[in-house]
C-alpha positions as CSV (number, residue, x, y, z in Angstrom):
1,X,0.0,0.0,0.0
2,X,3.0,2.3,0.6
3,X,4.2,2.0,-2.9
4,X,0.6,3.1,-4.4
5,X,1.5,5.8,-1.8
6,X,4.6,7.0,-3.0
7,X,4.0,6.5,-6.8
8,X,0.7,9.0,-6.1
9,X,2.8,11.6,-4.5
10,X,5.6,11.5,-6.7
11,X,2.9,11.8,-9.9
12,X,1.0,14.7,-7.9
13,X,4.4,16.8,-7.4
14,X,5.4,16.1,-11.0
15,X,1.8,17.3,-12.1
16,X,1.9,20.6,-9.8
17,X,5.6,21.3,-11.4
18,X,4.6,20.8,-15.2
19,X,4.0,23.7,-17.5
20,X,0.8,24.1,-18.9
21,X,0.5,23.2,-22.5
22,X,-1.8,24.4,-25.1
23,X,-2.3,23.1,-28.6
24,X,-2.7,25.1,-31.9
25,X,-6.2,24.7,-31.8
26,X,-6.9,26.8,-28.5
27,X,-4.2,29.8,-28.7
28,X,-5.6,32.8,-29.4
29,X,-4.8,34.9,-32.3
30,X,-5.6,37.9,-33.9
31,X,-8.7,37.9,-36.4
32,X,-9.4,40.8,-38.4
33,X,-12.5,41.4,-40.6
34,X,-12.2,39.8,-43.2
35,X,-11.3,36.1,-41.7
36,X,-14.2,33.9,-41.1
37,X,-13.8,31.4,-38.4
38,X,-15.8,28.2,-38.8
39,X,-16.7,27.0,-35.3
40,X,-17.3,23.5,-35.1
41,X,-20.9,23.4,-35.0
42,X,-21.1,24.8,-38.3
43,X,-18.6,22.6,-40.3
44,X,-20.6,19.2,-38.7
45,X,-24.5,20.4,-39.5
46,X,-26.0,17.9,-41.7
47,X,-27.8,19.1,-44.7
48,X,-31.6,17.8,-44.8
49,X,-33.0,17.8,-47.8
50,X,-35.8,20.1,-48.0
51,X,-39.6,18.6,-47.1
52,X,-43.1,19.5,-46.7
53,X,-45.4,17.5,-44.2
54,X,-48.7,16.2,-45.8
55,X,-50.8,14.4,-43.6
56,X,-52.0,11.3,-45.5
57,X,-55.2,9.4,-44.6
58,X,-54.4,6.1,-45.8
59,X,-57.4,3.4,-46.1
60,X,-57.5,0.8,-43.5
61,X,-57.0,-1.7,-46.0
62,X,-53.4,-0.4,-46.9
63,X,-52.9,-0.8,-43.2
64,X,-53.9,-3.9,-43.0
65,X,-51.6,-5.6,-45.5
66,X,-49.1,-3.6,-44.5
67,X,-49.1,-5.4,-40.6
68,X,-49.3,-8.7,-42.2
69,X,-46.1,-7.8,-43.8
70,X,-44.9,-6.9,-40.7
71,X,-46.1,-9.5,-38.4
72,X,-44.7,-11.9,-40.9
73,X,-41.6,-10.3,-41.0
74,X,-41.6,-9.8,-44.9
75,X,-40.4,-6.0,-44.8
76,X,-38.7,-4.2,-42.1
77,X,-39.5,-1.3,-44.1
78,X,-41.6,1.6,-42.7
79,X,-45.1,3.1,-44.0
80,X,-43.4,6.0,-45.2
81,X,-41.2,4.2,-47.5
82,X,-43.7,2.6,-49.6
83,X,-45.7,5.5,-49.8
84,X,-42.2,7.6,-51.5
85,X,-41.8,4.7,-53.6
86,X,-45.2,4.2,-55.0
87,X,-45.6,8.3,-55.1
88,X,-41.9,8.4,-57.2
89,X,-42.9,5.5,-59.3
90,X,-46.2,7.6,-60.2
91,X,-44.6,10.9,-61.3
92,X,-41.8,8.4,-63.3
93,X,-45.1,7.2,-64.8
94,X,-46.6,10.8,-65.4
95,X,-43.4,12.0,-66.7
96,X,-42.6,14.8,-63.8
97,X,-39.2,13.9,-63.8
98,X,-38.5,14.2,-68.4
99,X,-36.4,17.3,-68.5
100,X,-37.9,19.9,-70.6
């Protein structure tokens, strides 16, 4: 127990005796106008694309084959993406998406 001791003291008076270090990252330096500083929060925001909420009424029939998809663990898939799908494959059908 006296070693754990010793090797704590001599680690605590090495610690109170070492200089304080500081990386690139945190010194200070001078900024005029025209830098811009990215702060961290801004270079990791994730881009979502841009959406509009509809709120669907889907028939109860649609529900129910979607659970026995479910319950028979056929899809792991969510409502929302079969709605996308079927509403893409539509416009594709329609021709939303020919470029003019």
């Amino acid at each position: 127990m006296s070693t754990k001791k010793d090797m704590l003291s001599r680690l605590s008076k090495v610690a109170k005796n070492a200089p304080l270090q500081e990386s690139a990252a945190t010194k200070t330096e001078e900024v005029t106008a025209t830098d811009h500083i990215v702060s961290p929060v801004e270079s990791v925001k994730k881009v979502k694309p841009a959406r509009k909420a509809k709120n669907l009424q889907i028939p109860e029939d649609l529900w129910d084959a979607y659970e026995v998809l479910k319950s028979n663990n056929t899809t792991s898939l969510l409502m929302t993406g079969y709605i996308l799908e079927a509403f893409r494959e539509k416009l594709a059908k329609d021709g939303a998406f020919n470029k003019l």
